[in-house]
C-alpha positions in Angstrom: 17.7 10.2 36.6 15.9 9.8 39.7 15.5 6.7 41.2 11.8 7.1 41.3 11.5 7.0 37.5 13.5 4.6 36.7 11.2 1.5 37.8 8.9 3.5 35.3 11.4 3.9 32.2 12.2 -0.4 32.9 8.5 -1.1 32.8 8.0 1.0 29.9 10.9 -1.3 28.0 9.4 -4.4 29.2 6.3 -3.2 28.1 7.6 -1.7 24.4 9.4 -5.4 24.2 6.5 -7.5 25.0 4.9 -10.2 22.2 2.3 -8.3 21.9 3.6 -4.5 21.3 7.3 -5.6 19.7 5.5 -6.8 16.2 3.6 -3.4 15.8 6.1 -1.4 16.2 7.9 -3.2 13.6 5.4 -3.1 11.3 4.2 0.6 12.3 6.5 2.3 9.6 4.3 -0.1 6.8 1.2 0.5 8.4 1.9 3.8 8.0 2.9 3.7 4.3 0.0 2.2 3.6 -2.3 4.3 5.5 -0.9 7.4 3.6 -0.4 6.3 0.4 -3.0 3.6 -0.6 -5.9 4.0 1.8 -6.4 7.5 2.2 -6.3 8.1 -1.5 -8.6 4.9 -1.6 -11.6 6.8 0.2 -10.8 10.3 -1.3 -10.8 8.7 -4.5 -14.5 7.2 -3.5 -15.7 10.9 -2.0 -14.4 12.4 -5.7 -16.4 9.8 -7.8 -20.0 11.5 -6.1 -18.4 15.0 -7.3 -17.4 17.1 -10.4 -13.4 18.1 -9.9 -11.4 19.6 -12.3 -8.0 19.6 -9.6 -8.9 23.5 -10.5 -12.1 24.2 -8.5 -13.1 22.7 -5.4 -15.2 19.5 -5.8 -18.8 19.9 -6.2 -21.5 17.1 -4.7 -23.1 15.6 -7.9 -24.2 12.5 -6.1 -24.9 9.5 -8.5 -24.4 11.4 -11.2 -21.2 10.3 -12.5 -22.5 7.1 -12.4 -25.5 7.2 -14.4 -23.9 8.5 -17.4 -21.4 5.7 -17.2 -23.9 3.3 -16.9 -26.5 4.8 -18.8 -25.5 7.8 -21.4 -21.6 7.2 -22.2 -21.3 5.0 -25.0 -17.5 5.3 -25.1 -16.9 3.9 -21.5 -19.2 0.4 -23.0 -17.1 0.3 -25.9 -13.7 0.7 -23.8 -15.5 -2.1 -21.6 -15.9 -4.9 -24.3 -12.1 -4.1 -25.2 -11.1 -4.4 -22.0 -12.6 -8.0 -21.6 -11.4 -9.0 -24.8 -7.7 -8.0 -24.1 -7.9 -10.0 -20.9 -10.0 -13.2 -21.7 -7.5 -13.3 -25.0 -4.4 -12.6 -22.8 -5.0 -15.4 -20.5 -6.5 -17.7 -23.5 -3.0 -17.2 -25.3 -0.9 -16.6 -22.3 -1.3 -19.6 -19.9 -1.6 -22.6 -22.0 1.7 -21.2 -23.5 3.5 -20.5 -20.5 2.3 -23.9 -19.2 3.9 -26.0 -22.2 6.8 -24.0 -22.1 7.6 -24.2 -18.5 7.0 -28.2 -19.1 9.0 -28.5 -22.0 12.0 -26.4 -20.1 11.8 -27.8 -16.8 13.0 -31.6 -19.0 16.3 -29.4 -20.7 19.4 -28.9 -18.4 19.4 -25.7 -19.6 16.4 -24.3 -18.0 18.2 -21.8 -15.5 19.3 -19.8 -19.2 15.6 -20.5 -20.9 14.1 -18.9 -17.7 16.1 -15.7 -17.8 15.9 -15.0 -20.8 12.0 -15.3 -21.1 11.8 -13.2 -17.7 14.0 -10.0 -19.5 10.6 -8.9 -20.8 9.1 -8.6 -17.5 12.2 -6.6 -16.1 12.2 -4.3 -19.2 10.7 -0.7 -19.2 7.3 -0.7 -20.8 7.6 2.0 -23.0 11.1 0.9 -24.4 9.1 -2.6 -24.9 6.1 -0.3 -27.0 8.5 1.4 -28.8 11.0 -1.7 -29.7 7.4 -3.4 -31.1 6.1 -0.4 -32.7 9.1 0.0 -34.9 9.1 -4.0 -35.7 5.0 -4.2 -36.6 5.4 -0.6 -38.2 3.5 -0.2 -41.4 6.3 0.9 -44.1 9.5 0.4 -42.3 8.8 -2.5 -39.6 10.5 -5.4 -40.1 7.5 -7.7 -39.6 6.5 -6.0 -43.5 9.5 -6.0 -44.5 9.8 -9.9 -43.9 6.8 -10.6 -44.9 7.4 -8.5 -48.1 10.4 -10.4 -49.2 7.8 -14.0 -49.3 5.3 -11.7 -51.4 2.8 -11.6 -48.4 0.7 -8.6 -47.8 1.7 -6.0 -45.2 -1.4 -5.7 -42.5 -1.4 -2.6 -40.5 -1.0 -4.5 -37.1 -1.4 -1.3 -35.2 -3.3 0.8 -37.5 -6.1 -1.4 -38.7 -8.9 -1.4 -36.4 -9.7 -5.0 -36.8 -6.0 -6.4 -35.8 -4.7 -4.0 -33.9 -6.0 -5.6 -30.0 -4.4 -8.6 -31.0 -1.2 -7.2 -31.8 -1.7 -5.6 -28.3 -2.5 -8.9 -26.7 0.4 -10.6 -28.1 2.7 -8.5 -26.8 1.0 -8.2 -23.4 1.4 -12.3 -23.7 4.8 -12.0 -25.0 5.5 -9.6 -21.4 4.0 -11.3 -19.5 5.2 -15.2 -20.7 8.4 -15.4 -17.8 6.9 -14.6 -14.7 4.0 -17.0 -15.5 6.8 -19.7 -16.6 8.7 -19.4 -13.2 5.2 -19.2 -11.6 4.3 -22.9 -13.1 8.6 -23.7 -13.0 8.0 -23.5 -9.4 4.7 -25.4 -9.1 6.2 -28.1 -11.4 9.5 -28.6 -9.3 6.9 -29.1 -6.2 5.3 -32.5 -7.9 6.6 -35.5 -6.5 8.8 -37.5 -9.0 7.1 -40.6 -7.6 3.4 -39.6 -9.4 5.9 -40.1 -13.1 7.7 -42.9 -12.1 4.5 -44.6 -11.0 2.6 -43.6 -14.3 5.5 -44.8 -16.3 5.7 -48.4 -14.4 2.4 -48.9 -15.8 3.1 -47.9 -19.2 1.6 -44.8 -19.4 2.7 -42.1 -22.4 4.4 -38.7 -22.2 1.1 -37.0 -23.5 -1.4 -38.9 -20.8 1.6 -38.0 -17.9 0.7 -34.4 -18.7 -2.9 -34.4 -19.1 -3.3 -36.9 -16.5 -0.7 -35.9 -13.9 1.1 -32.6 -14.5 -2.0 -30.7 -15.5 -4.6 -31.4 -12.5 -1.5 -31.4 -10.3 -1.2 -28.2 -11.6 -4.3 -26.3 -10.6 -3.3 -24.5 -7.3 -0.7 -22.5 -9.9 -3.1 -22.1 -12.5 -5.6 -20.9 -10.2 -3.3 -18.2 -8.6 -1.8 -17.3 -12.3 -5.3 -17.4 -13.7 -6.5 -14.2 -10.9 -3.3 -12.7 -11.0 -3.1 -12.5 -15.2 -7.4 -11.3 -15.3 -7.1 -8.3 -12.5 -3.6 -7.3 -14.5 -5.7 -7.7 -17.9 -8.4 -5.5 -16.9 -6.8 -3.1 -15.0 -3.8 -2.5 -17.6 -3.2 0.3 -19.9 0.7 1.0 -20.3 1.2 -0.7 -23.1 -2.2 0.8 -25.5 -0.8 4.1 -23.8 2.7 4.0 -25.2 1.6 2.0 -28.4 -0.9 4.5 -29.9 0.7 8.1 -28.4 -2.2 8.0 -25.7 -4.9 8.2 -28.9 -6.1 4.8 -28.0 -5.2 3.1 -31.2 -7.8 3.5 -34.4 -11.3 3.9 -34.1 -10.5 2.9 -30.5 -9.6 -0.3 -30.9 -7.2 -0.4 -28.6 -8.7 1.8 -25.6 -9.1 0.3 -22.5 -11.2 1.8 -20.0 -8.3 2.2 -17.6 -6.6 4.3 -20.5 -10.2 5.8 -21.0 -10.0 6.6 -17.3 -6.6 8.5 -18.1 -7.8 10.7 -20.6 -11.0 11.8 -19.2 -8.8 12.4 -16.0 -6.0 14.4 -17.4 -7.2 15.8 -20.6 -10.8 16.5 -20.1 -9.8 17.2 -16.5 -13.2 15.6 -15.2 -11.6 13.7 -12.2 -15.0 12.5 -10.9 -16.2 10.7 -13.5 -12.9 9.1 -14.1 -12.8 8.0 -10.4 -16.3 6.5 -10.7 -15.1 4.6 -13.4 -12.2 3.5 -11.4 -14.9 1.8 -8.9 -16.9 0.4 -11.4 -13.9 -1.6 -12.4 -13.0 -2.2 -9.8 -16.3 -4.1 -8.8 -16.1 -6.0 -12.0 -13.0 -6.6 -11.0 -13.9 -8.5 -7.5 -17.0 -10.0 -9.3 -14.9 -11.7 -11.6 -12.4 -12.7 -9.2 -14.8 -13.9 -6.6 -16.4 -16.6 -9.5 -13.7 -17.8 -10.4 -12.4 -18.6 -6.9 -16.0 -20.1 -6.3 -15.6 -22.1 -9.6 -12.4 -23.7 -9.0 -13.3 -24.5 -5.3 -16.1 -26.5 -6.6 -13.9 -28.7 -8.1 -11.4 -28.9 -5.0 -8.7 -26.6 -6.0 -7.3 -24.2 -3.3 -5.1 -21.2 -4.5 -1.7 -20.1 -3.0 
């Protein structure tokens, strides 16, 4: 090398090591990642919604047209809607007062290292081997939910099979999935309370019952703010479990379709990619509507998320 170029290839080090070039290097290969795989197929999937694909044909420019039927002429996607909101306000309704207690009532026990892993072996387990583990339990002839039941001389409800009761069998699994991580999430915001608020409330006499409503619970609020988002975007944009419960039929009368498993189907089995991905965006606005409220709503009352 010439001794011209090598005051070049130095400053070109110094200058690849600075503060201010070292971290994006670092970080190019995510960058990249995400670049590839989550916002390019973020605005193609935006450019497909305003046509009609059939991944056979070259998109064709519809313009709003996916839209308005959506909004205005598909009664299906309305219907798929309201389950959607009621498998995710009854999710979190069920879910996080549970978890709370639990994660309360656990973090008193010496035990609570066990308690925790065991509850968090749902979460770590294969949806579909959960679906299919439940669907023989709550099946209709041979589960053994009936056959319990049976032996007390109850009735056998179809918990998957009658349109009335089959979303809450859904939910309660979803809950029942879902119940570790939101235990370790409040675990970890109960460990972070300062013994000194109990021992305090206990000088001055005060019961186990008003410790918790009183001091554990509005203590609590960052966590429950964070688990609250976290468990309503999950809620509305999950599908997995209706998809491996009902054989991707949606459950009876469509009890249990979602629209993110009507989004699947009108996707990959009417092969009308367009509408599907405008559906994707409208969810995803309710989505950030939803999300945005309740941020605002807890703020009001001084509560600041993770």
């Amino acid at each position: 090398m010439s001794k011209r170029n090598r005051p070049r290839r130095a400053s070109l080090i110094g200058w690849l090591g600075s503060k201010q070039v070292a971290p994006w290097i670092f970080l190019a290969p995510t960058l990249a990642f995400a670049v590839v795989f989550f916002l390019l197929p973020l605005v193609y999937a935006f450019y497909i919604s305003f046509t009609k694909w059939d991944s056979l044909t070259p998109p064709k420019w519809v313009g709003l047209d996916n839209y308005k039927y959506i909004l205005t002429v598909d009664p299906v996607f309305w219907k798929t809607f309201g389950n959607t909101l009621y498998f995710a306000f009854g999710s979190i309704a069920l879910g996080v007062p549970l978890a709370v207690g639990l994660a309360y009532a656990f973090s008193k026990s010496r035990w609570q290292g066990l308690w925790r892993s065991i509850y968090w072996l749902p979460m770590i387990t294969n949806v579909v081997a959960v679906a299919y583990i439940w669907y023989f339990v709550l099946d209709d002839r041979f589960g053994l939910m009936n056959r319990t039941l049976g032996l007390f001389g109850l009735g056998a409800p179809g918990w998957l099979t009658n349109p009335k009761i089959a979303m809450t069998s859904v939910i309660l699994i979803f809950v029942w999935m879902q119940l570790g991580q939101n235990m370790l999430l409040f675990s970890a915001g109960l460990s972070d309370i300062d013994e000194s608020y109990y021992e305090a409330a206990r000088l001055d006499g005060a019961s186990e019952g008003q410790v918790f409503f009183k001091i554990t619970l509005p203590l609590l609020m960052p966590t429950t703010l964070f688990v609250l988002i976290t468990n309503f975007i999950a809620g509305l944009s999950y599908f997995a479990l209706m998809l491996a419960l009902s054989d991707g039929t949606g459950g009876p009368m469509r009890s249990t379709t979602v629209t993110g498993l009507y989004m699947y189907q009108v996707a990959f089995s009417d092969l009308r990619i367009g509408r599907a991905s405008a559906m994707a965006y409208v969810l995803a606005a309710v989505i950030l509507v939803i999300t945005l409220a309740q941020l605002r709503l807890f703020r009001r009352g001084g509560v600041e998320a993770y």
